[in-house]
C-alpha positions as a LaTeX table, in Angstrom:
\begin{tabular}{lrrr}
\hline
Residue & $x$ (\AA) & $y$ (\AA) & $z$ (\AA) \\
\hline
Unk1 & 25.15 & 14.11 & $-7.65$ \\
Unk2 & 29.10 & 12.56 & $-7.81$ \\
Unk3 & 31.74 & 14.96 & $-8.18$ \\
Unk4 & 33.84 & 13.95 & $-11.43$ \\
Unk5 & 36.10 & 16.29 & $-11.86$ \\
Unk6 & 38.79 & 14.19 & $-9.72$ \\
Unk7 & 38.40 & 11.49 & $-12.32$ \\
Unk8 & 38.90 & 13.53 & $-15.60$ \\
Unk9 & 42.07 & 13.10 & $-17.17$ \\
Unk10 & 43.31 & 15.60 & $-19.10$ \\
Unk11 & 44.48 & 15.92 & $-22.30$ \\
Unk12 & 47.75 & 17.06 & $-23.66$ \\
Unk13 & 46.83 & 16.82 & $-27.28$ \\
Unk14 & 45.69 & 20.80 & $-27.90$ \\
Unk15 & 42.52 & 21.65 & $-30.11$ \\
Unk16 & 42.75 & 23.19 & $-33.41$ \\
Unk17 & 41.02 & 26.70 & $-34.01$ \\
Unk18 & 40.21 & 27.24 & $-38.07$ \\
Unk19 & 38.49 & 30.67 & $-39.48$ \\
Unk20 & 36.05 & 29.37 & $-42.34$ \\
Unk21 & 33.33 & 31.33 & $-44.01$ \\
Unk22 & 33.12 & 34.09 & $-41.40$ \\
Unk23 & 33.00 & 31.74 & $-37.93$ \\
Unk24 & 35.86 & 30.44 & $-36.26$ \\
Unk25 & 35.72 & 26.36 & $-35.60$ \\
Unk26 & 37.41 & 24.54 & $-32.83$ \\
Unk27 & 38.47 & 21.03 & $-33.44$ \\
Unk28 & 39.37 & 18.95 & $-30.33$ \\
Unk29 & 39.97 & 15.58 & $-29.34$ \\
Unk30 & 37.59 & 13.07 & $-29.71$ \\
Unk31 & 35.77 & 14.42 & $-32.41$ \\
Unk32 & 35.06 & 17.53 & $-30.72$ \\
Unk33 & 34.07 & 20.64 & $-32.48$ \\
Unk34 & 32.74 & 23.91 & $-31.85$ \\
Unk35 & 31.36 & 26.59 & $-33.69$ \\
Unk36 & 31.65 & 30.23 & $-32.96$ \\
Unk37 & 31.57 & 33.88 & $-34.08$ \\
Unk38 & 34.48 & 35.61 & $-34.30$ \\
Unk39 & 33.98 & 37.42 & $-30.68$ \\
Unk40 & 33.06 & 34.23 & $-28.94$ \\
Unk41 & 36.09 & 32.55 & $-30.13$ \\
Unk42 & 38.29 & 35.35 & $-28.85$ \\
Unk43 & 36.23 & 35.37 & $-25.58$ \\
Unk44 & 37.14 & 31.91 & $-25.02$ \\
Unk45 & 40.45 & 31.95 & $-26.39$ \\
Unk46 & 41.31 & 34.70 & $-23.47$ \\
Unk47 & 39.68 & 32.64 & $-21.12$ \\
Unk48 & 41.46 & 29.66 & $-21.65$ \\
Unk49 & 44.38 & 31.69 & $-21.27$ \\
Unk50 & 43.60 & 33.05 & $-18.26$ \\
Unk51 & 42.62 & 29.51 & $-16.94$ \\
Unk52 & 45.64 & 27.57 & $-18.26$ \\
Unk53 & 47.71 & 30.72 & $-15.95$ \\
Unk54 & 45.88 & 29.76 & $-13.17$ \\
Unk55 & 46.64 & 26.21 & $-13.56$ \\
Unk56 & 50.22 & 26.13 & $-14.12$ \\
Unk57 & 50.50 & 28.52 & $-11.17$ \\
Unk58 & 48.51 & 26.12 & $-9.44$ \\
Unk59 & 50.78 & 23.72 & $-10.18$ \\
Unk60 & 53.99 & 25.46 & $-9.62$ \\
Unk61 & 54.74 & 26.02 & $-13.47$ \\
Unk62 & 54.59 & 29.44 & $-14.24$ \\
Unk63 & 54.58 & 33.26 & $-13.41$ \\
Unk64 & 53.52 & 33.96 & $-10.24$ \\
Unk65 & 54.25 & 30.48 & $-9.19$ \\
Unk66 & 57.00 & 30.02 & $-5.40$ \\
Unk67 & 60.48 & 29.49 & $-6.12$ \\
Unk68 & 60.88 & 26.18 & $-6.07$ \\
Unk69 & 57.96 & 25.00 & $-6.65$ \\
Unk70 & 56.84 & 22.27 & $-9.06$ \\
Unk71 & 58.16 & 19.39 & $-10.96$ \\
Unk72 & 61.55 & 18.36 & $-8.87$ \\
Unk73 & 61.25 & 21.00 & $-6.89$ \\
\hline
\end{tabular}
């Protein structure tokens, strides 16, 4: 099996998160959608949070991140 991950681009167009009728539906690109209960959505909500941390420090963005790191650094 390939590893794909170095080929995924990502996306800078953010999903859309809509209560309706008691569940909580994500809308992303592509036609992407998700349906969850009201404690999975926050579950995932703090996990992307937690991830998209990681990342930027990663990649020199945010908190936690060296001075003068990143972008122009």
């Amino acid at each position: 099996m390939t590893d794909n991950r170095s080929s995924l681009r990502p996306r800078e167009d953010a999903g859309v998160a809509t209560a309706i009728d008691g569940v909580v539906v994500l809308d992303g690109p592509d036609g992407v959608a998700v349906t969850m209960t009201p404690d999975a959505a926050a579950q995932t909500a703090d996990s992307l949070h937690a991830a998209a941390n990681e990342a930027r420090r990663h990649a020199g963005l945010g908190p936690g991140a060296p001075e003068g790191a990143g972008p122009g650094a």
